[in-house]
N, C-alpha and C positions, 0 to 999 in steps of 0.2 A: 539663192533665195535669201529675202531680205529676213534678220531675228524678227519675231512677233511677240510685244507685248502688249499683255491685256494689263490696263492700266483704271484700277476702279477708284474713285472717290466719291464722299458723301453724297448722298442727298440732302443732308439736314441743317438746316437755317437757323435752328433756337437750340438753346441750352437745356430739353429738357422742362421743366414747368418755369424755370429763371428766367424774368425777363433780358435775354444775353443774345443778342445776333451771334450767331456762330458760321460756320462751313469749312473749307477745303485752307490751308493755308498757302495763302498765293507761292510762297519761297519752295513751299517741296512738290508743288507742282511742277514750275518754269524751270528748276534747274535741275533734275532728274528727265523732264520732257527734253528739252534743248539738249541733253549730252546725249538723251539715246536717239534723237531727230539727225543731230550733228553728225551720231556715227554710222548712219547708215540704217538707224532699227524703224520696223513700223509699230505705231504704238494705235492702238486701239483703245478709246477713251469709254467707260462705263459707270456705271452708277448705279444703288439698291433700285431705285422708281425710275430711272433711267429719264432722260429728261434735261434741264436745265443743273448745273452742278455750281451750286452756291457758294461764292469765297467769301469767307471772312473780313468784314470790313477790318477789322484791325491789324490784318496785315499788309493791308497797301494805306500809302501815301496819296499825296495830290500829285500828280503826274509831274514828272519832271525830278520826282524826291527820292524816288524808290532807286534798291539795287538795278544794275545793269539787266538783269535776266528780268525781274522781275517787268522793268521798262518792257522789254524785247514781247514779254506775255499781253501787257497792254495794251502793246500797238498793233500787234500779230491779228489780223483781221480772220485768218484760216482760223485761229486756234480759238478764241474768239466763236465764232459761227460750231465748231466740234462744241464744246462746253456749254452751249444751248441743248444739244441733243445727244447725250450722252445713251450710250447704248445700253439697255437693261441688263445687269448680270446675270440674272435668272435665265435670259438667251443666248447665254454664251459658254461654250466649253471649256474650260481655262486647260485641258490637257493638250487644245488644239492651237498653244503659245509655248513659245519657250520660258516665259516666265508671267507670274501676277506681280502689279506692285501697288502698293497701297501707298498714296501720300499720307498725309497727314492734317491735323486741325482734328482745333474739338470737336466740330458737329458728327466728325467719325465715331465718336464713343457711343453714338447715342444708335444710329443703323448699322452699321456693320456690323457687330456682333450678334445682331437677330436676324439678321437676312440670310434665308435661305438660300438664295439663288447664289451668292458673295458666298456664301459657306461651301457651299457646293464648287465652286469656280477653283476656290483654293483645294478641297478634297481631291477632287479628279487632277489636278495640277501635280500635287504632291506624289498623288499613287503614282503619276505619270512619270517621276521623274525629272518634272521641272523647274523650275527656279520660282523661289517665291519670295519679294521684299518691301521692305517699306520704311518710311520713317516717321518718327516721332510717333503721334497716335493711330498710324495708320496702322501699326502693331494691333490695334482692336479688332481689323480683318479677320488676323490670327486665330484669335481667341476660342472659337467656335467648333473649329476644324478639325478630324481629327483623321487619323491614320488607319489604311485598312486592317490593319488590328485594334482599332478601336482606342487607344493614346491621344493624345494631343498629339499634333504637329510638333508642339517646341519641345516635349518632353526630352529630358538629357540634351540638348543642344543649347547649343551656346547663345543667348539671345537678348536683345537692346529695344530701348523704346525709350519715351518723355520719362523722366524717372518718377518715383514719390516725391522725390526732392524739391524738382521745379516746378509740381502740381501746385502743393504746399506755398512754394516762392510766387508762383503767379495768383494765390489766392482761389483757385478753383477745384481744392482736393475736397471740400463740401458740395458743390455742385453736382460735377463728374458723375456718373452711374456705379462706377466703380475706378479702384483704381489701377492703372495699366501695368505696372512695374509688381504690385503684386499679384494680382490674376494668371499674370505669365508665371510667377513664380510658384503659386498654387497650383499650375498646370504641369509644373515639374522642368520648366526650363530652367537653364543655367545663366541667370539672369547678369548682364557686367553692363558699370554704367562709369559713366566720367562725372565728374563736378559739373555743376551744372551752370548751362549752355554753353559748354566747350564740345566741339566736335567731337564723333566719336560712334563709329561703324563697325560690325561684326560680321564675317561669313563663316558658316557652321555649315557645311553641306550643302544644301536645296536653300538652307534659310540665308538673307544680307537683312542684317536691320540694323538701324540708324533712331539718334536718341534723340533729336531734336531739330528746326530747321537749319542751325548750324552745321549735321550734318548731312544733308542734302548732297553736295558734290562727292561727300563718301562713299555714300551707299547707290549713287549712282554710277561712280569709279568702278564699285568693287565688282554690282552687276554687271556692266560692260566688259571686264576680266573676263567673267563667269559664261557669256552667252556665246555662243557659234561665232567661230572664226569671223565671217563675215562681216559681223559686227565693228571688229576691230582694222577693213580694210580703210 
């Protein structure tokens, strides 16, 4: 039987009350989808409002400009038609996957961390025993969750996301609802980051998180290590 992931990203289009298009960041979609597509994994695409799943215009080019994955995400007419109708989290059992992973983009910061049904997805996941990852701001999934004794998820473990650093650097640490690299750390993880936009992926148990879309092919590596045999025939 083929790995199952439930693979959730934003719903959210704006910044928040700024006028900012925001959504999903094309890079840590396409190249965490494409390696677990490539190796065999079925991925299950959802969403808080489940629906249409909004990318961020600032992460794609004019056709023909973009990275190689990011191309392949473009022109992929399947994938494409999933990302229209993104399945509602709140319907789904995340213990009934072998792992959740959360891309990233800012419009993450703003749903994920109040969604119920996304909190619930990773809760049951966790108690389960499954694998749970993400990168960059898809870390905000995290945030919410907590462990059947009532901790955070990231509490004592080892854990990565967009830092303070490159919040600050991109000009959007005023923006933001809060910010990602501390929250984790106010929740008692063990928070390790790299200079910022160099790669840079951690696995701590259950948890893979990745700091930026640079790391993308990390935290998809590391997950693909971590998932059932099958995965890696």
């Amino acid at each position: 039987m083929k790995p199952q992931v439930l693979m959730i990203v934003t719903s959210n289009a704006r910044m928040g009350n700024a006028d900012k298009p925001t959504g999903l960041w094309a890079e840590e979609l396409a190249v965490p989808y494409y390696a677990l597509i490539d190796a065999g994994v079925d991925i299950t695409l959802a969403s808080p409002a489940g629906g249409p799943a909004p990318v961020d215009p600032g992460s794609l080019k004019p056709r023909g400009e973009n990275d190689p994955v990011v191309e392949r995400l473009l022109a992929d007419e399947q994938l494409q038609a999933r990302m229209a109708v993104t399945r509602k989290a709140s319907n789904l059992d995340g213990a009934q996957f072998d792992a959740v992973f959360f891309p990233g983009g800012h419009g993450t910061m703003w749903d994920l961390p109040n969604d119920v049904g996304v909190t619930r997805a990773v809760e049951r996941a966790f108690a389960a025993g499954k694998l749970i990852a993400s990168v960059c701001h898809g870390a905000s999934g995290l945030v919410s969750a907590k462990r059947p004794d009532g901790q955070s998820i990231v509490k004592d473990l080892r854990v990565n996301a967009f830092t303070d650093a490159e919040e600050v650097a991109v000009g959007l640490d005023k923006v933001v609802p809060f910010m990602l690299e501390t929250r984790l750390r106010d929740l008692g993880g063990r928070f390790e980051g790299a200079a910022n936009w160099q790669p840079f992926a951690i696995r701590d148990g259950q948890l893979v998180t990745g700091q930026n879309p640079q790391s993308s092919a990390l935290v998809a590596q590391a997950l693909l290590e971590a998932l059932p045999v099958a995965a890696k025939v």
